[in-house]
N, C-alpha and C positions, 0 to 999 in steps of 0.2 A: 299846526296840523297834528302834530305829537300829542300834544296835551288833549286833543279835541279825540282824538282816538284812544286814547287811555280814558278818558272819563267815558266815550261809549261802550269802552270795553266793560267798565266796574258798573258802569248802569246792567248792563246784561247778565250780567253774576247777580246784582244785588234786587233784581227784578225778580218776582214770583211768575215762575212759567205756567201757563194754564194748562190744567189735567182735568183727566176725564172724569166724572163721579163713574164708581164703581160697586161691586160689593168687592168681599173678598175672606179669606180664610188663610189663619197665620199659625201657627207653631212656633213654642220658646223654648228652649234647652236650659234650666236657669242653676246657675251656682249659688245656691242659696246661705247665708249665712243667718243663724237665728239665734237672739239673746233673750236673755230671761230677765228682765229688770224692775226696780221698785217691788223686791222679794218681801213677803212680810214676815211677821213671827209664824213660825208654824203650831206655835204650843203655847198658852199662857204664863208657861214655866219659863221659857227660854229670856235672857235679856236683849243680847245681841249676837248680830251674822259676822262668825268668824273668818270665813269666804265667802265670797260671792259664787254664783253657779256659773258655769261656764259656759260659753256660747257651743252652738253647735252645727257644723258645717253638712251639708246633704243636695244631691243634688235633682230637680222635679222637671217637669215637663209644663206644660201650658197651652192652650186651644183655643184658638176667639175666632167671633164672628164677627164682622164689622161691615161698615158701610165710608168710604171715602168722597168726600165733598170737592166741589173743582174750585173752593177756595182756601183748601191746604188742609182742612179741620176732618179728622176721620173720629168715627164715632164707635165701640165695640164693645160687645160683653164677651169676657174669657174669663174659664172654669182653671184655677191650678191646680193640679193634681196633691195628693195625700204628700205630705212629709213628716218625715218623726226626727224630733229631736228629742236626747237627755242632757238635764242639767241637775248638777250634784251640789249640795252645798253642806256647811257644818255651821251649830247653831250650841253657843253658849250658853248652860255651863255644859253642855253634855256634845263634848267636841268628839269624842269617841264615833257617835251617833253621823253616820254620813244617810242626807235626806238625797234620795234618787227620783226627780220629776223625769215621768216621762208625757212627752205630747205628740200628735198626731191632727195636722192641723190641713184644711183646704179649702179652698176660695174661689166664691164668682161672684166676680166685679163687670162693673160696667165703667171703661173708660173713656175720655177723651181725651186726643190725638192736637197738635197743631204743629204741622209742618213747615217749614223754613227751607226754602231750596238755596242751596249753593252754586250748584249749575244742572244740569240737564240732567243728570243721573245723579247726584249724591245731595242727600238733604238733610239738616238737622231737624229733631222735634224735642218738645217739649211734652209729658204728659200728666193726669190724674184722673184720680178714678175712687168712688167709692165702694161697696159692697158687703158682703157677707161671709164671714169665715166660721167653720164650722171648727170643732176642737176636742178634741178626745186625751182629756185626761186622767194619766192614774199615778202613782209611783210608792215606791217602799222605803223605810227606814232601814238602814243598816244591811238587812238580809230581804230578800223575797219572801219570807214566810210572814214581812212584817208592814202587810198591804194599808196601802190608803184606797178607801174606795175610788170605782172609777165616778169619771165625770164628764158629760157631756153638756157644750156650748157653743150658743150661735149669738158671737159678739158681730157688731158694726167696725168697719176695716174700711180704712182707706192706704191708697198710695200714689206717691209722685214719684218721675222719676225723669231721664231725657239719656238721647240716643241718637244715633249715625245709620240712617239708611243709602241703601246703595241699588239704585235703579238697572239689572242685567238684562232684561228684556221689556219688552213692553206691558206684560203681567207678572214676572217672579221681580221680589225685591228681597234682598237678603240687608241683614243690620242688625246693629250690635246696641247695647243698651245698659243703664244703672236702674235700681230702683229702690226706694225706700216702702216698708208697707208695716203699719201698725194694726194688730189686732185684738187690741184690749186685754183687758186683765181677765186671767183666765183663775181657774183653780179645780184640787181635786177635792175628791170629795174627806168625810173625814175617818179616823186612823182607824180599821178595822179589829187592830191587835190591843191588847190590856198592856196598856201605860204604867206609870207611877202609881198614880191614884187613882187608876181602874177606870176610866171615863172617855170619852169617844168627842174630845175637844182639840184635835191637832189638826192642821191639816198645811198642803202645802201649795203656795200663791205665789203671784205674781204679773208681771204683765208683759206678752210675748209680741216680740218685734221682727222684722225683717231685713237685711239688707241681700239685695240677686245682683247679680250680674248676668247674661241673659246673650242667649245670640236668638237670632229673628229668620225665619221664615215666609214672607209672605204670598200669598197669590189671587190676583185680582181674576174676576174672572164677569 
């Protein structure tokens, strides 16, 4: 009789409980942490990257719309709001020379959702999503007086990521979340200021990534 109630018990936890399709509208608070990788030469002259650029932490907001299925699968597009990050680096042989990227990046994706309930109020999900990041590039060599043009781009951006929701009433659900999101190789434009040999052939690259951390909002209505 033991046995026979402990396994009705784990069938009940490990059962998907039916929900209602809904819409709904959610809010993210997100810790964003963003790197600059696969840096190239900025100049024909330089050999090699005598540091790497540094990541850069900031933290953004986020807004979706979405639509929830009653067999766990919600479907949403969310706008991220603007973030800026710099990342500095030094390039051989002119290590003196510190290159300053700066970027200004923001995004609207369209995700999907697959929820896993636990029990009655608290469920795990799994997510991904593709879309569009827009990207505002510029930065300077050594000093400000020593501009790379600016640069504007709308690369293709995906991300995954999964997360702990928590059911408090029968429409607000609050949760917490990871996420990974890539948004292409970006770049600025090229060196405004007279070089070496007088020519307008630098410029500064790379390919700008994401890692958030995120707490969750949301309200079925």
């Amino acid at each position: 009789m033991q046995k026979l109630s402990c396994a009705l018990l784990l069938a009940a936890i490990a059962t998907p409980y039916a929900q209602a399709e809904s819409w709904y509208g959610s809010a993210k608070l997100n810790s964003a942490r963003q790197n600059l990788s696969s840096s190239l030469l900025t100049s024909p002259r330089v050999t090699d990257r005598v540091s790497a650029p540094d990541s850069s932490k900031t933290f953004t907001g986020s807004f979706a719309m979405g639509y929830a299925f009653a067999d766990g699968w919600r479907l949403e597009g969310e706008y991220t709001t603007p973030s800026h990050s710099n990342f500095k680096s030094h390039w051989s042989p002119f290590n003196a020379n510190v290159n300053n990227l700066q970027t200004d990046s923001q995004r609207l994706m369209l995700n999907g959702y697959k929820d896993i309930p636990i029990n009655e109020w608290l469920s795990f999900y799994g997510m991904a999503g593709v879309g569009l990041a827009r990207i505002d590039t510029e930065g300077y060599q050594t000093n400000t007086t020593r501009r790379f043009a600016n640069n504007r781009q709308h690369n293709f951006a995906y991300n995954v990521g999964l997360g702990l929701d928590a059911k408090v009433s029968e429409i607000v659900t609050l949760g917490a979340g990871w996420r990974y999101v890539d948004m292409g190789r970006i770049e600025t434009g090229y060196n405004t200021f007279a070089n070496r040999i007088n020519a307008r052939d630098e410029q500064l690259k790379g390919k700008l990534k994401e890692q958030n951390v995120f707490l969750e909002a949301r309200v079925s209505f």
